[in-house]
N, C-alpha and C positions, 0 to 999 in steps of 0.2 A: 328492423323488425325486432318482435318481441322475443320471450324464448319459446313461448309457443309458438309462434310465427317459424322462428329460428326451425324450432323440430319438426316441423309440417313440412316447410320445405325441401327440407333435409329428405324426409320420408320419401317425398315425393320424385325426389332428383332422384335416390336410391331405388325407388319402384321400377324408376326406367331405367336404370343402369341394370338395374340385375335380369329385366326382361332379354334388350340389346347384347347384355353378358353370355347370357343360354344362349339367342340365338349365333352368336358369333361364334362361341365354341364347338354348336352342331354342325357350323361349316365347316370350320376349323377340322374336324371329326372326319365331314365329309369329301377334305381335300379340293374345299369350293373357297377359292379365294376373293372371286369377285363379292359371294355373302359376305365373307368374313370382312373385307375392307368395309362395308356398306356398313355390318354392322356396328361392325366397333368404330366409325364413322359417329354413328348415331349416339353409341355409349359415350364418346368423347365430347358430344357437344353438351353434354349437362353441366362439364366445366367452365361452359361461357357464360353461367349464372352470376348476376352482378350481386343477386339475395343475400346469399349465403353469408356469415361470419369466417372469420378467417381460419376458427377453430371447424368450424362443419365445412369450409370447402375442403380445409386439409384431410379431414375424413374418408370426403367423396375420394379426392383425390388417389387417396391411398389404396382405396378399392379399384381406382381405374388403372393404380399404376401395375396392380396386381395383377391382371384380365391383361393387361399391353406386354406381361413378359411370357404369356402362352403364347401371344399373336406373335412375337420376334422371332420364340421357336420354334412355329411354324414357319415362318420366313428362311430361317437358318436351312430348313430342309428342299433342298430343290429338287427333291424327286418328288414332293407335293405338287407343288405349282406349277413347275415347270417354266421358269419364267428367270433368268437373268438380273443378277442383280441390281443392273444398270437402268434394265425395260422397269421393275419392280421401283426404282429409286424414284424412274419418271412418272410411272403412274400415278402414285400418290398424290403427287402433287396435283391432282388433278379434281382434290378433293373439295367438296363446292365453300367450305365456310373455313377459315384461315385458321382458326384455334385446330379441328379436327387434324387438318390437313398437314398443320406443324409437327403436331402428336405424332401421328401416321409415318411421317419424313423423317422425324428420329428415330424411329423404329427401325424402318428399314436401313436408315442412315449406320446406324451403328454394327448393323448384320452386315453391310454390304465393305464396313471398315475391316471389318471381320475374316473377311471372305477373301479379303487383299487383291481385289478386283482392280481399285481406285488409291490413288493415294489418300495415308489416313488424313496431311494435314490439307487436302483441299476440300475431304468432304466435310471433316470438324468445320471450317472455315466457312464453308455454303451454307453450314444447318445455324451456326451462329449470327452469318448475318441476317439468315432469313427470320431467325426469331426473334429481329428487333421491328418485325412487323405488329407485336401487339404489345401494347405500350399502354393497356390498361394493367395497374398495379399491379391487383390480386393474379389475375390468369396472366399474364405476364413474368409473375417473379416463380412462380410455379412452374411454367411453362421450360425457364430456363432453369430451376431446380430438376427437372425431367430431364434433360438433356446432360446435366451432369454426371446425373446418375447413370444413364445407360452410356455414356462415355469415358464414365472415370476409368476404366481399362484397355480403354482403345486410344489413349495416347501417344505421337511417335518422343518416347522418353528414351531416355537413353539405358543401352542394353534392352528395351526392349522389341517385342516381333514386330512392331510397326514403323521404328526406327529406319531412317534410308536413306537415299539421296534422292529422291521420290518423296517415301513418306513424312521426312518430315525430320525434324530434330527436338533436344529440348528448349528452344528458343520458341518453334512450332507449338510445345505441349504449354508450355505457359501465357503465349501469346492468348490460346484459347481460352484457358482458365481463368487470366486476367480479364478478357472481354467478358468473361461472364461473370464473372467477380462485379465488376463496372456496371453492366445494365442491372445486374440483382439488384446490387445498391441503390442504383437510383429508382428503382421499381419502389424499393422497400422502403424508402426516403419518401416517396410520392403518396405511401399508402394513406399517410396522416392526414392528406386533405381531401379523402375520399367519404362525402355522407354530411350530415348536418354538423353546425356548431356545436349543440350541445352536447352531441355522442363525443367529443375531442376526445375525453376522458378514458372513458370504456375501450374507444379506437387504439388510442398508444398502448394500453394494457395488453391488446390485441395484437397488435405491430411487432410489440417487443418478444411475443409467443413464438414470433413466426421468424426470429434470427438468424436461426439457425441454416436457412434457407440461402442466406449469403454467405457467412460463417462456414460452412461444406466447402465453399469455391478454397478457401484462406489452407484446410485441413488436406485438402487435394493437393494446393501447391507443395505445403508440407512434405507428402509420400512422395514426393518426383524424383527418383533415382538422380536424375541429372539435376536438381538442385545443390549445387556445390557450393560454398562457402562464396568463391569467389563470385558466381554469377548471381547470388541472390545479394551481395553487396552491392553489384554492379548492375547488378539488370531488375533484379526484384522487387526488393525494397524501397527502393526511391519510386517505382510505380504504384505499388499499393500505398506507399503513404500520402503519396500527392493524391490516389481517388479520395483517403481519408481526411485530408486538410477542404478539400473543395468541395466535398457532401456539403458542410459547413450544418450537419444536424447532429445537435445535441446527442440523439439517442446513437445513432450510427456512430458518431465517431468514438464514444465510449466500449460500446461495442468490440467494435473492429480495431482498436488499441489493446485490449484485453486479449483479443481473437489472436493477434498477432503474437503479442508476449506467452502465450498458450499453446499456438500450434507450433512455431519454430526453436531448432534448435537454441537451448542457453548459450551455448558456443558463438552463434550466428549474435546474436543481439550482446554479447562480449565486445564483437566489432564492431557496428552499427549503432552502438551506445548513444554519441554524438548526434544520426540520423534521429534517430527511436524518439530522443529527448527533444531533440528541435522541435517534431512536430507536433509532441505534446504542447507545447506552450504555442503552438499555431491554432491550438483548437477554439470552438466558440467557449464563449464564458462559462456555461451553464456545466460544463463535463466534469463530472468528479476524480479529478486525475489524479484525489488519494487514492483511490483503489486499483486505479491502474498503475501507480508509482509502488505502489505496497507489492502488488505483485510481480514488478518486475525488480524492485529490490530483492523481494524473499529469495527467486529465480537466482540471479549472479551472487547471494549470498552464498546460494547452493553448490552452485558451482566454484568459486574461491575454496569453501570447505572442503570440499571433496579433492579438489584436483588444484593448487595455487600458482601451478606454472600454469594457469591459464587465460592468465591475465595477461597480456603481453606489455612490453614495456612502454609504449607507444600510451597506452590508455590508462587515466588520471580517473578510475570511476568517481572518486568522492569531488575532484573538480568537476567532473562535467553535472552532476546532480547539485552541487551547487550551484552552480551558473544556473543551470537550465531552472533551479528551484525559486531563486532569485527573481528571475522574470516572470514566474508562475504568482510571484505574495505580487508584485508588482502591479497586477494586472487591473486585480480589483479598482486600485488608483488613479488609470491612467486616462478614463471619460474623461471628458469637457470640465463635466464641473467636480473633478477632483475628490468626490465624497469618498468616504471609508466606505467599507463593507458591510452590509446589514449584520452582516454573522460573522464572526472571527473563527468561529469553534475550528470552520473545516482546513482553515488554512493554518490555524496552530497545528491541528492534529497531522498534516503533512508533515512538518515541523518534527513532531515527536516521531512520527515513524524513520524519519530521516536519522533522527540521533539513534535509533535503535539500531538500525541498520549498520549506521558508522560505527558504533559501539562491538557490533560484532564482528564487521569486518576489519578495523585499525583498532586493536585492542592497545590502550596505550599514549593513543595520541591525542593528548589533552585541545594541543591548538587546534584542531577537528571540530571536539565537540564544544570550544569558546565560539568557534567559526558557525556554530549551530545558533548559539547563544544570541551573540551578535545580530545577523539575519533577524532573530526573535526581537530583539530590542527595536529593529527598526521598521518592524511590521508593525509593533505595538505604537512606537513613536509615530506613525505616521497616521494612525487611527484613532491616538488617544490624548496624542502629546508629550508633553514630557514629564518623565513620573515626577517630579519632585512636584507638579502643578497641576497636570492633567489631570483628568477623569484615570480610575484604576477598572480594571476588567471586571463588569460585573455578570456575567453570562457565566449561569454552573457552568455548563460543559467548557467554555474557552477558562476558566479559573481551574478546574480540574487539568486542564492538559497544559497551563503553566508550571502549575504544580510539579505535576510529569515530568517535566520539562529541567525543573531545577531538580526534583528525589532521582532521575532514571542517574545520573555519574554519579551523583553520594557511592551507590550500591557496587559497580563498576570501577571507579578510579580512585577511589578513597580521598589520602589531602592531595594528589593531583590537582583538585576540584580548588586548592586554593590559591593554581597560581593563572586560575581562569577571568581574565579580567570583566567579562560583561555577567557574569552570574548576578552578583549586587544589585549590577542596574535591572535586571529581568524581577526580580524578586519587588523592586518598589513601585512595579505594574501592580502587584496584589493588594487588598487592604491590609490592615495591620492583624487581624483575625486572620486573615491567610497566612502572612507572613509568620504570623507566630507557627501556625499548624508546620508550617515548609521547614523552620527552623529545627523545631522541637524533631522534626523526622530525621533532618540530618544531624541530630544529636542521637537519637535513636539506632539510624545506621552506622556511626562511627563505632557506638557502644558494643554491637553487634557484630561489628569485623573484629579482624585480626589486627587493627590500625593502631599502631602507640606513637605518642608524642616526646618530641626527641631534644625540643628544645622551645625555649620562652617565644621567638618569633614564630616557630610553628602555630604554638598555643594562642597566642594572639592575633592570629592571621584568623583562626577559628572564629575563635569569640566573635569578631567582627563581623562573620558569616552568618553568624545568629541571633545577631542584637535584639533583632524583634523579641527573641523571650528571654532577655535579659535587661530590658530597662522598664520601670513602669509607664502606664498611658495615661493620664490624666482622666480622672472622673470614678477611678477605683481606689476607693483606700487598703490601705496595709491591711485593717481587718476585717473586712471582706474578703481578701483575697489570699488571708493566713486561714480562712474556715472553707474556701475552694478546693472538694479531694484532687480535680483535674489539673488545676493550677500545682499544688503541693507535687503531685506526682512529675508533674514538666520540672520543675525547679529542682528534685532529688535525683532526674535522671543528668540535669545540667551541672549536679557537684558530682556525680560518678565520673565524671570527666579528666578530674584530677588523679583519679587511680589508673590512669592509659598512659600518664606521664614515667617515660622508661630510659634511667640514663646512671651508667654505671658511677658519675662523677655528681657528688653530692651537692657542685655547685648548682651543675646546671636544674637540679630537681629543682632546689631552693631559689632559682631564678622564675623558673615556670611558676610556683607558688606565688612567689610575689603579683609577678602577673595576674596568677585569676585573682587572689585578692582584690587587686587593682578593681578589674571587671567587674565581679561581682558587688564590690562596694558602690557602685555607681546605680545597682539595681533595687537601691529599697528593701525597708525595713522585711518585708514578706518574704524577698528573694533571696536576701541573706539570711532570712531564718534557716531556711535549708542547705545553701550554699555552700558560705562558710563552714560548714561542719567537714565538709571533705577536706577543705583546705587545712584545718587543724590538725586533723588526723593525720593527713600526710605529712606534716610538718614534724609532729611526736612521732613516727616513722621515724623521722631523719635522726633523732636523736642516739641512738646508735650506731648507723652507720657513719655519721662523723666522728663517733668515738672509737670505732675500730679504724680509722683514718687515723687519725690522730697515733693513736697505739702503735699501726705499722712505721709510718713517718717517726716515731721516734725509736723506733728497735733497728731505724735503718734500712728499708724495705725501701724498692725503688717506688716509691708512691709519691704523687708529689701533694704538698701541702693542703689544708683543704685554706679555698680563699674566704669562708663564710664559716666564720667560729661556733659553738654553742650557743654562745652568749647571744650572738646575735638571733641565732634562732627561736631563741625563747624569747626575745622581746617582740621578734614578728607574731609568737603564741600570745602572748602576756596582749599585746596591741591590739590583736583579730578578737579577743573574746573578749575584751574590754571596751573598745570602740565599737564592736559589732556585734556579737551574737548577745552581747550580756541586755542589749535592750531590745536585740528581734527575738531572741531564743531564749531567753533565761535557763529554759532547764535543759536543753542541750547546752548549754554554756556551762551549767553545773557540772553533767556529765563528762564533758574534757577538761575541766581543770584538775578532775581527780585524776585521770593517767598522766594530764602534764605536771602534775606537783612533782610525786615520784620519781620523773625524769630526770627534773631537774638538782634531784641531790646528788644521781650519781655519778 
């Protein structure tokens, strides 16, 4: 139906509800119970309309469920009726159309739990399974939404009034919760092929409104005093997750993963980790288990933070989310015919949230986040090939979370990051344009910490890390690329480089110089125009502190010799602006031979 159709209806269902309303509570008034069933009889069968949307039955609903809890406490009072909770439980049932009559039976059902006439978990028990007499979606998943609700306190829970050897225990209270947990679901699972093809659309928008309706059962088991650690490892868990692997629907089990990481304790899913993760990767294809994995990362991140003995020794978190993550990139691959994934994006992006999570949880532990790395390389190899040949990632959003991927440790581990062996190979999935952008950032980040470089193999472990903007591409000439502000700017932040070089021994400075020279000289007349110039400067630096070297070593100071004389340092000056700068730079090349002239006389 249309939305006018939709509102007409509606009106109309409401017209009778609110007549049956008056009259039911004029009985009610008049301490006429036989009206009052009859009526509210009649106001309840406007719920058996199949018309309605899911958003206007809920409505009706809510107005009848309002009108059903005067009728209860009228029920409660047996100096009205006169009438035995027992004779009252049977009556009901004698209500001629199955929806009313259910309504009706839980009403009383829950007074007469009340009243501790009956044990609570036989009448829970009767009213459950009778309700799996209407097995039409809509008024079905409602039906046992109603029954939650006027039961969620008449459980025999533990420490609570209904608790016994009689009424019941907490095996009893979740037993029922779980059954209705179970027929909700598959009610709310059923609701999608209810109505023509073309509505599918509108309909799941509709479904997914209406969640909450199973979702309640998950929030109940939640409040259960007698849910203890031990019995929801052992008894709980493993239940609800097997209803959630065997839905086998997209929307549900997305859902009811989320529901679960949301409504129980973090403590409880601490231990369960292993369960929790399994059935993640049991689920159908279609579920986006980033955002259920994001949320129950943030969850135990929380909990490590706050409290870190709370992790017990038994549990590997960052192993078990790799395994289980592992199976999850896998998955896409494993059809018949072996294709990649249409979309990389969402399985990088699990990826990245993974490293953030590890990053904050194992601060420190590089082979972690190489173990991240890794994983990355072989999703990509398996979708693109191998970077030296294959196709390179050309999808924004999967080239952004590469990206991510290689900047998130720059900022966090600093040169940690150089003794990660798959970083290289993750980075020649990008083009050479990316690669440059990724580079140039972790020159940026280095510049930006507190990071110094302590020796020539440090420095050249670097360099390598950044090649992409330090050698040129073919098809750009030197001056082109000497009139680029962006370019110039990449290339001046790549000789600041040489001023993070920090080593109280004037060999080792003088070693690292060498070095970037090296490097740098292999990057074209453009890139040594800017380059070079740091390496000069640092080198006309050295010039006095090897002459106060020199001076202590021979006044007899325990200093030991320096192994790299003057001499020698001015020919690596004299060499670098005359082999290099004097044809990429001329007038920076002018500009440092006037400080290293002076230098050199004294």
């Amino acid at each position: 139906a249309n939305l006018d159709d939709q509102e007409r209806l509606l009106d109309e269902a409401t017209a009778v509800f609110k007549e049956q309303a008056f009259h039911m509570g004029r009985a009610i008034e008049s301490d006429n119970l036989r009206d009052a069933l009859k009526h509210s009889s009649n106001m309840i069968c406007e719920l058996r309309t199949s018309l309605l949307s899911p958003k206007n039955y809920y409505e009706l609903y809510t107005r009848v469920f309002d009108e059903l809890q005067n009728l209860a406490k009228f029920f409660r009072d047996k100096s009205r009726h006169n009438r035995k909770m027992s004779d009252l439980y049977e009556s009901v049932q004698h209500a001629g159309n199955i929806l009313p009559r259910l309504y009706l039976l839980i009403s009383v059902g829950s007074v007469y739990i009340a009243s501790k006439e009956a044990p609570a978990k036989d009448i829970l028990k009767d009213l459950s399974e009778l309700c799996k007499g209407v097995q039409h979606p809509m008024r079905g998943l409602f039906l046992r939404f109603y029954l939650s609700q006027m039961c969620k306190d008449k459980l025999p829970d533990t420490n609570s009034d209904y608790e016994g050897e009689e009424g019941g225990d907490i095996g009893d209270a979740f037993e029922f919760l779980m059954t209705n947990f179970t027929e909700s679901n598959r009610l709310w699972v059923r609701l999608q092929h209810q109505g023509a093809v073309k509505d599918k659309a509108r309909r799941e928008v509709e479904r997914y409104d209406l969640r909450v309706l199973v979702g309640t059962n998950l929030v109940r088991m939640s409040q259960l005093e007698g849910l203890t650690q031990e019995f929801y490892v052992a008894e709980a868990l493993p239940k609800i997750l097997e209803q959630v692997v065997q839905c086998k629907d997209v929307m549900a089990q997305q859902y009811l993963l989320d529901s679960i990481i949301h409504a129980f304790p973090d403590e409880y899913h601490m231990v369960t980790l292993d369960q929790l993760l399994t059935s993640m990767t049991q689920t159908t294809g279609g579920v986006d288990l980033r955002t259920v994995m994001c949320r129950l990362m943030e969850r135990l991140k929380h909990v490590v933070e706050n409290n870190p003995e709370a992790v017990p020794d038994s549990v590997d978190i960052f192993g078990m989310f790799r395994t289980h993550l592992q199976t999850i990139l896998e998955r896409p691959f494993s059809g018949e015919a072996g294709a990649p994934p249409a979309v990389l994006a969402p399985l990088l992006e699990l990826q990245s949230e993974f490293l953030n999570f590890t990053l904050a949880m194992y601060d420190g532990h590089t082979e972690y986040v190489d173990a991240i790395l890794e994983s990355t390389v072989q999703l990509l190899t398996k979708a693109l090939g191998d970077p030296d040949t294959g196709n390179k990632v050309d999808d924004d959003a999967a080239v952004n979370i590469v990206v991510t991927l290689l900047s998130t440790p720059i900022k966090s581990l600093g040169w940690e990051i150089l003794d990660m062996q798959h970083f290289t190979t993750l980075i020649k999935f990008l083009t050479v344009a990316t690669q440059k952008k990724v580079a140039i950032g972790m020159v940026d980040a280095v510049l930006e910490s507190d990071n110094i470089i302590e020796d020539s193999d440090q420095l050249a472990k670097f360099l390598s890390f950044i090649q992409p903007v330090m050698k040129d591409v073919g098809g750009v000439s030197s001056e082109d690329l000497m009139n680029d502000k962006e370019f110039i700017r990449e290339q001046q932040q790549v000789a600041k480089i040489v001023h993070i070089i920090q080593s109280d021994d004037t060999d080792v400075v003088y070693k690292c110089l060498e070095t970037a020279r090296k490097a740098f000289g292999d990057g074209g007349d453009a890139r040594m125009a800017q380059t070079l110039i740091g390496v000069v400067s640092r080198a006309i630096e050295l010039v006095p502190l090897i002459q106060a070297r020199e001076v202590a070593v021979a006044a007899g100071e325990d200093v030991a010799p320096a192994q790299v004389s003057l001499k020698r340092v001015f020919g690596f000056i004299h060499k670098t602006l005359s082999d290099g700068l004097q044809t990429a730079n001329p007038h920076a090349c002018l500009r440092l031979w006037l400080p290293a002239a002076p230098s050199s006389d004294t």
